[in-house]
C-alpha atoms as a printed R data frame, in Angstrom:
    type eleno elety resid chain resno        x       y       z
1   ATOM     1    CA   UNK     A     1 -129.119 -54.053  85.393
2   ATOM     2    CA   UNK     A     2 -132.230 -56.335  87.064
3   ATOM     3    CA   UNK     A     3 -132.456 -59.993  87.330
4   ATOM     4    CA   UNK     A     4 -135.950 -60.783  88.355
5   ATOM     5    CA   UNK     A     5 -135.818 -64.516  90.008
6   ATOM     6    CA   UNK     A     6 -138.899 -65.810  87.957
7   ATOM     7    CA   UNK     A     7 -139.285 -69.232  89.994
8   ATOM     8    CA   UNK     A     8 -136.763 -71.952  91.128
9   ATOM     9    CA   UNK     A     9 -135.349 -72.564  88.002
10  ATOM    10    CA   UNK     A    10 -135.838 -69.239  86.022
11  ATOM    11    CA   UNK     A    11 -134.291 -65.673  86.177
12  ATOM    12    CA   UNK     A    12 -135.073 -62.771  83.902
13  ATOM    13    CA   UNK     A    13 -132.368 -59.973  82.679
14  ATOM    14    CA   UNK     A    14 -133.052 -56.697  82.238
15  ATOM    15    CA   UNK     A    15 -130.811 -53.823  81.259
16  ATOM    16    CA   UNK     A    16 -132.519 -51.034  83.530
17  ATOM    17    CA   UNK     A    17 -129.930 -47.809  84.365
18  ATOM    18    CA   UNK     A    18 -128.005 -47.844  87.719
19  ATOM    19    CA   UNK     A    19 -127.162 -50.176  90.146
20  ATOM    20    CA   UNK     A    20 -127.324 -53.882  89.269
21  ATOM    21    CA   UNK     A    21 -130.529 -54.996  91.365
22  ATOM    22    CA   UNK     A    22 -132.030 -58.550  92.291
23  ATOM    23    CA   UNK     A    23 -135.758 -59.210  92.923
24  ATOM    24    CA   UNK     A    24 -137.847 -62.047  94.006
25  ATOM    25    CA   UNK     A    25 -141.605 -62.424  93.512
26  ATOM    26    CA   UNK     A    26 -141.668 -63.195  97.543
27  ATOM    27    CA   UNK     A    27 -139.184 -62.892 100.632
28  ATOM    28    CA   UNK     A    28 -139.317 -66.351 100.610
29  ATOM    29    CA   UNK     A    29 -137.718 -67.130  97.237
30  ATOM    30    CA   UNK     A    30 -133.813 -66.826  97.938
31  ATOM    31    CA   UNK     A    31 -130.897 -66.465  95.617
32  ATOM    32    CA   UNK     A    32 -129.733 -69.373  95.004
33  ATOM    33    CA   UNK     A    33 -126.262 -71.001  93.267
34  ATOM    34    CA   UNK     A    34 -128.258 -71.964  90.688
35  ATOM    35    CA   UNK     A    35 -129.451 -68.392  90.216
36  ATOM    36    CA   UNK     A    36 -126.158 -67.149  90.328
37  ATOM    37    CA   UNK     A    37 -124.948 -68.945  87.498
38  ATOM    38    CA   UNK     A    38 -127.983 -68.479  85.369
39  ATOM    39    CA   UNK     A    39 -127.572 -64.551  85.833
40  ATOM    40    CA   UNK     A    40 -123.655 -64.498  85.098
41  ATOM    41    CA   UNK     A    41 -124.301 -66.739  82.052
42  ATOM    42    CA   UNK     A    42 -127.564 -64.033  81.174
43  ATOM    43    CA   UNK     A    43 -125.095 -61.450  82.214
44  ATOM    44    CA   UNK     A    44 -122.056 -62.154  79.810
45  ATOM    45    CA   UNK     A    45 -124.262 -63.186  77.203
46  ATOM    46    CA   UNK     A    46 -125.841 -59.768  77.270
47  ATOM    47    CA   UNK     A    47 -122.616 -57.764  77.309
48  ATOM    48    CA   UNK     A    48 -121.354 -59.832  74.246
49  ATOM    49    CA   UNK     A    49 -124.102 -58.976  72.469
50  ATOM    50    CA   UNK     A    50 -124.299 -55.342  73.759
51  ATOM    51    CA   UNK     A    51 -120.968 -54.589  72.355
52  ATOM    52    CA   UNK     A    52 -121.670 -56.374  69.030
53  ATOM    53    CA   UNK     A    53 -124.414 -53.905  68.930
54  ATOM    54    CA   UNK     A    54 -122.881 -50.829  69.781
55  ATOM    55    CA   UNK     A    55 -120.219 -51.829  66.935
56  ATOM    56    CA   UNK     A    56 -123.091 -52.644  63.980
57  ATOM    57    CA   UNK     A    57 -125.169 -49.249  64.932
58  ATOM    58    CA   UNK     A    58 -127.995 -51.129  66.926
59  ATOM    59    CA   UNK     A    59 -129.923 -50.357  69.958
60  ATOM    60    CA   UNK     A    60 -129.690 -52.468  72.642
61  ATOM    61    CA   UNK     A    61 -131.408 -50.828  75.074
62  ATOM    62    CA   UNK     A    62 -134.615 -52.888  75.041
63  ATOM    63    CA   UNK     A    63 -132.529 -56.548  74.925
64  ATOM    64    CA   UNK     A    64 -133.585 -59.008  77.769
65  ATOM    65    CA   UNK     A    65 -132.685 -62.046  78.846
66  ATOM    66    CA   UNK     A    66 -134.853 -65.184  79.940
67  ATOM    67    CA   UNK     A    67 -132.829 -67.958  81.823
68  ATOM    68    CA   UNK     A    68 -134.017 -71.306  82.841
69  ATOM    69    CA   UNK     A    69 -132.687 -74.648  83.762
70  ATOM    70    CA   UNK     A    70 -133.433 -78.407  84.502
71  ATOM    71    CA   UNK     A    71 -131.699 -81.357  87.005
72  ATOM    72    CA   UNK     A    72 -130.447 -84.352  86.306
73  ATOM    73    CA   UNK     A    73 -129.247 -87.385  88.477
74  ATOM    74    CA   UNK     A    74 -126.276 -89.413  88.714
75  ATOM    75    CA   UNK     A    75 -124.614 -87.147  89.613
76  ATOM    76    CA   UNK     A    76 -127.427 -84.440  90.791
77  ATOM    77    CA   UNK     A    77 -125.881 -81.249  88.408
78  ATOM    78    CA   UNK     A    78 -127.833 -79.062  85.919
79  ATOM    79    CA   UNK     A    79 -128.397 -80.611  82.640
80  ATOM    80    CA   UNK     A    80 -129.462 -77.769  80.676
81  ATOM    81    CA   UNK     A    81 -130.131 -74.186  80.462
82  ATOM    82    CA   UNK     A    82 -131.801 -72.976  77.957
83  ATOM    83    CA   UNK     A    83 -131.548 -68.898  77.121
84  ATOM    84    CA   UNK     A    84 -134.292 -66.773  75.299
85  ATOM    85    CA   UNK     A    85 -133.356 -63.424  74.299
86  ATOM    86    CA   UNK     A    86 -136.375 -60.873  73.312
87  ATOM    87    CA   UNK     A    87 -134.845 -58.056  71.378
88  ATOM    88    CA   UNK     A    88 -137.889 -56.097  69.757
89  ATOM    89    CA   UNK     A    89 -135.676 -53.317  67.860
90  ATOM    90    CA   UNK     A    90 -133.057 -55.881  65.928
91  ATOM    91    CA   UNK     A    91 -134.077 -56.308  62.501
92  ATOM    92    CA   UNK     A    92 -135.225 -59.944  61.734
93  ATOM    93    CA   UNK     A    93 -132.724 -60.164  59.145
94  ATOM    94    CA   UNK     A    94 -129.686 -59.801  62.373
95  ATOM    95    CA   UNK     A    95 -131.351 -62.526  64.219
96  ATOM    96    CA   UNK     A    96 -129.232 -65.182  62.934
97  ATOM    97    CA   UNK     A    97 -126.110 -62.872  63.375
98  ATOM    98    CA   UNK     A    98 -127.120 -62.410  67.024
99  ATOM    99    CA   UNK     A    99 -127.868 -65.700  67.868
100 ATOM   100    CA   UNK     A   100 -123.397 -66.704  66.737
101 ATOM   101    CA   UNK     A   101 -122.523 -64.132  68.681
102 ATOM   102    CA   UNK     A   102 -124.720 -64.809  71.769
103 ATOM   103    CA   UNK     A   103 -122.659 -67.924  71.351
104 ATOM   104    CA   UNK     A   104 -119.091 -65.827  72.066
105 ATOM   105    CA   UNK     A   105 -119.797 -65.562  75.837
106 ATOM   106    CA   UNK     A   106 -116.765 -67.046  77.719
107 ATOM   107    CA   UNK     A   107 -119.419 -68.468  80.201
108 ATOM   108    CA   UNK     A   108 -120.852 -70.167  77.336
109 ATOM   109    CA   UNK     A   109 -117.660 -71.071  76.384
110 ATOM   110    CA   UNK     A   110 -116.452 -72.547  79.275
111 ATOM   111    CA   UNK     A   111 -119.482 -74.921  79.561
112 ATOM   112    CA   UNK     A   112 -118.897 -75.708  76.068
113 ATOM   113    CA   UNK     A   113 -115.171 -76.960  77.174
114 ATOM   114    CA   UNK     A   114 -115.448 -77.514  81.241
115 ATOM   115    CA   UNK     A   115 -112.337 -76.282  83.051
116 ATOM   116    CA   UNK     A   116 -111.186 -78.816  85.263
117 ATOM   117    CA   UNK     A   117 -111.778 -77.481  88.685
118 ATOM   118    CA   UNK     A   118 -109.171 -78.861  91.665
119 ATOM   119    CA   UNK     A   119 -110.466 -79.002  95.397
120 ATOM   120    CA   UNK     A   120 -107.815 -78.173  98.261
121 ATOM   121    CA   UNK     A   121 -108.342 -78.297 101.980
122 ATOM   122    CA   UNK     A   122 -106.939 -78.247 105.517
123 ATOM   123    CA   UNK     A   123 -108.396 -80.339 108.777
124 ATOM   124    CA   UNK     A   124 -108.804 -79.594 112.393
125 ATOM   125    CA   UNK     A   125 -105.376 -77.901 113.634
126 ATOM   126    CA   UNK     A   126 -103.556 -78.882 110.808
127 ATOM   127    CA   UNK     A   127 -101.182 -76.145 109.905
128 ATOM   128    CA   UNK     A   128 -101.141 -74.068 106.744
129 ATOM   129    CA   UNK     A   129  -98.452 -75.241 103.911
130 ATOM   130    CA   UNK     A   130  -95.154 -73.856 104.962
131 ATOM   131    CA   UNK     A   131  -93.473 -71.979 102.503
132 ATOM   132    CA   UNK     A   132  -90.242 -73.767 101.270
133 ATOM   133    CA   UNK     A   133  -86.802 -72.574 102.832
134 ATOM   134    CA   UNK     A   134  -83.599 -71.910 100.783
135 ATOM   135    CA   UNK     A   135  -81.081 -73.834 101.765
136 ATOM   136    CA   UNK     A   136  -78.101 -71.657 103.897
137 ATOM   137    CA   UNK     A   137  -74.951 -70.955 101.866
């Protein structure tokens, strides 16, 4: 697998043999969060539909993935993504097909339905939580 970061807020997939690889157009360009998220959404998305293929009798090999996103404020998150597949061997007449199962992704699904995500910390010298003690018989 490749994910080519395309700019700031794009990232290409690519299912190309061997190890999973990430490249840049410049050392400068880094691998962001935003990246990261973009790729495992590209990522599931393609291994949904992968398997969907394998099962109908279609080739997947030449499937890619374009991901990109925008901002918004108030609070400063990511707004949207928006995911372009380019899959030159399906028949046109599976497009619809593959475009309900793209949808089966549990990334997708868990922006769909946002888990609700809990923040825990510890301070300075403050010790870790003790583990409880039974009580003596």
């Amino acid at each position: 697998m490749k994910i080519t970061l395309l700019s700031e807020d794009s990232i290409r997939l690519e299912p190309i043999p061997g190890q999973m690889t990430i490249e840049a157009p410049s050392a400068e360009q880094s691998f962001s969060p935003f990246h990261m998220v973009a790729s495992g959404l590209a990522y599931c998305t393609f291994s949904v539909l992968y398997a969907w293929a394998e099962n109908a009798g279609l080739d997947a090999t030449d499937l890619t993935f374009e991901v990109s996103w925008t901002f918004a404020q108030d609070p400063q998150r990511v707004d949207r993504y928006e995911m372009r597949f380019n899959w030159p061997s399906l028949p046109a007449r599976r497009l619809e097909a593959a475009r309900r199962v793209a949808k089966m992704c549990t990334i997708h699904a868990t922006f769909e339905q946002p888990p609700v995500i809990e923040i825990q910390g510890n301070a300075g010298s403050a010790p870790a939580a003790a583990t409880p003690q039974r009580a003596s018989a």
